[in-house]
KOLSE-389697 format. One line per field, with one value per residue: residue number from 0; residue in one letter; x, y, z of N, C-alpha, C in turn. Coordinates in steps of 0.02 Angstrom, whole numbers, plus 50000, padded with zeros to 5 digits. Layout:
N
pos <- NUM	...
code <- A	...
n.X <- X	...
n.Y <- Y	...
n.Z <- Z	...
ca.X <- X	...
ca.Y <- Y	...
ca.Z <- Z	...
c.X <- X	...
c.Y <- Y	...
c.Z <- Z	...
***
This chain:
67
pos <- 0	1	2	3	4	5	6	7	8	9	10	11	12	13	14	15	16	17	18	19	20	21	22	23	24	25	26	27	28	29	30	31	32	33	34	35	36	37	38	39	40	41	42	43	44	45	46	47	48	49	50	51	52	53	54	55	56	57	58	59	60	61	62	63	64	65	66
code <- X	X	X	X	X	X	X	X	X	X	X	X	X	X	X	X	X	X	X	X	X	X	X	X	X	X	X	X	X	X	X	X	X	X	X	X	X	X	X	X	X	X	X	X	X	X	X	X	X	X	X	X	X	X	X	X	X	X	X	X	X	X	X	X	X	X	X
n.X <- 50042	50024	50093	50019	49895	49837	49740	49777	49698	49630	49604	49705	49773	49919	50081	50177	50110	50012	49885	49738	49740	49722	49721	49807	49879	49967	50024	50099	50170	50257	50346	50394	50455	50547	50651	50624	50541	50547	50508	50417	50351	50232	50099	50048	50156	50235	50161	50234	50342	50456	50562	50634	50614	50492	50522	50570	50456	50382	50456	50455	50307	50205	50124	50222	50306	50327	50269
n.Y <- 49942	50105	50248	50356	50327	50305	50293	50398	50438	50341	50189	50062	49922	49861	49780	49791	49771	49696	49679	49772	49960	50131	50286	50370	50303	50214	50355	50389	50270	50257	50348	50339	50204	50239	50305	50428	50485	50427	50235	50217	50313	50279	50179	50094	49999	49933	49815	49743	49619	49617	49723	49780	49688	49732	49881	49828	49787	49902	50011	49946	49958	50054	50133	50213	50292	50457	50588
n.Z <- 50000	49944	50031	50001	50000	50122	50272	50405	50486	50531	50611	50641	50593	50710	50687	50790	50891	50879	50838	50802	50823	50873	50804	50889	50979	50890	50840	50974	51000	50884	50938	51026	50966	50910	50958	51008	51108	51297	51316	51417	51421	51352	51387	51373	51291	51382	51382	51285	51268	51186	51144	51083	50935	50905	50880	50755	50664	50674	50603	50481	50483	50338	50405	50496	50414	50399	50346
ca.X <- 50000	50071	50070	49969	49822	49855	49710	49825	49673	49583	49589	49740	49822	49992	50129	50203	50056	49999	49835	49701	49754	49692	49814	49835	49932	49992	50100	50130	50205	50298	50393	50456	50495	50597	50686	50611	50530	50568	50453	50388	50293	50179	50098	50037	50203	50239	50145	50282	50393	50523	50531	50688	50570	50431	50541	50589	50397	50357	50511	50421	50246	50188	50115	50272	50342	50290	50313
ca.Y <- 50000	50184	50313	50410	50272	50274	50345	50419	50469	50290	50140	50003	49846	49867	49734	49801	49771	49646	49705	49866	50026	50181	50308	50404	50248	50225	50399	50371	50222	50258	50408	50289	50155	50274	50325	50501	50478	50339	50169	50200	50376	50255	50117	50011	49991	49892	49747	49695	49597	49597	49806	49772	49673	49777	49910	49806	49786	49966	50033	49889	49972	50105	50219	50230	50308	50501	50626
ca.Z <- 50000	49957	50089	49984	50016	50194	50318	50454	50545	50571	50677	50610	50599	50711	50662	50846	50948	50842	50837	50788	50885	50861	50763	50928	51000	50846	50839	51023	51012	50846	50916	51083	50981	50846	51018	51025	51192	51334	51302	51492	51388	51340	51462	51321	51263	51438	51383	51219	51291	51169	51127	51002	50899	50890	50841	50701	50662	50684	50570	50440	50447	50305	50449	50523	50364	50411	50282
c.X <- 50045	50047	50022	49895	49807	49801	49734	49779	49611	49609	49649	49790	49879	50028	50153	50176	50022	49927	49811	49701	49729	49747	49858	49885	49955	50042	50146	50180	50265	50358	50436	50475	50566	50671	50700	50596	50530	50509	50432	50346	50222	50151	50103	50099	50230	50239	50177	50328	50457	50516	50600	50650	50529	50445	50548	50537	50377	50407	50478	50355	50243	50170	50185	50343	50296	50321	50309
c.Y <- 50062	50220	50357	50382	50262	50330	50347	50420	50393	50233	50083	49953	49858	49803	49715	49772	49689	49617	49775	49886	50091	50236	50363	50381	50231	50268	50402	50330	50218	50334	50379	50242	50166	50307	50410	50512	50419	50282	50192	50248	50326	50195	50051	49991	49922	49818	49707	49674	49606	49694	49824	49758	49708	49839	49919	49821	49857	49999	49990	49931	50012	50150	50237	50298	50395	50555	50710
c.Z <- 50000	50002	50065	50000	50105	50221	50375	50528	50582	50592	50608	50613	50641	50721	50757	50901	50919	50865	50824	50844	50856	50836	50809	50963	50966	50833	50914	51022	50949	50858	50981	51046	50933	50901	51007	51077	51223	51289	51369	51473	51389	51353	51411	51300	51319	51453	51313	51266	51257	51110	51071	50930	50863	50881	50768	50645	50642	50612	50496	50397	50404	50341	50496	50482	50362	50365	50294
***
């Protein structure tokens, strides 16, 4: 899917979470796991166990790709 197809502003798939999040936890969680703010910013983040990974994941998705 191109970014240009991408609705920024609704409810989607995360690779990270690995499950639908809403795109507010969504930029939350893509600006701790880009290591802009701690992982402890954001609670949900708490429950990945493996927060290397789900970097990996995150760095992967198309909404992560912010223009």
């Amino acid at each position: 899917m191109s970014n240009s197809n991408l609705d920024y502003e609704a409810d989607r798939f995360c690779p990270a979470y690995g499950k639908v999040i809403d795109a507010d936890l969504c930029y939350d969680s893509l600006i701790c796991l880009n290591h802009t703010f701690k992982i402890s910013s954001t609670k949900e983040l708490t429950q990945i166990k493996d927060i290397e990974a789900a970097r990996k994941r995150c760095e992967a998705c198309p909404y992560s790709k912010l223009e």
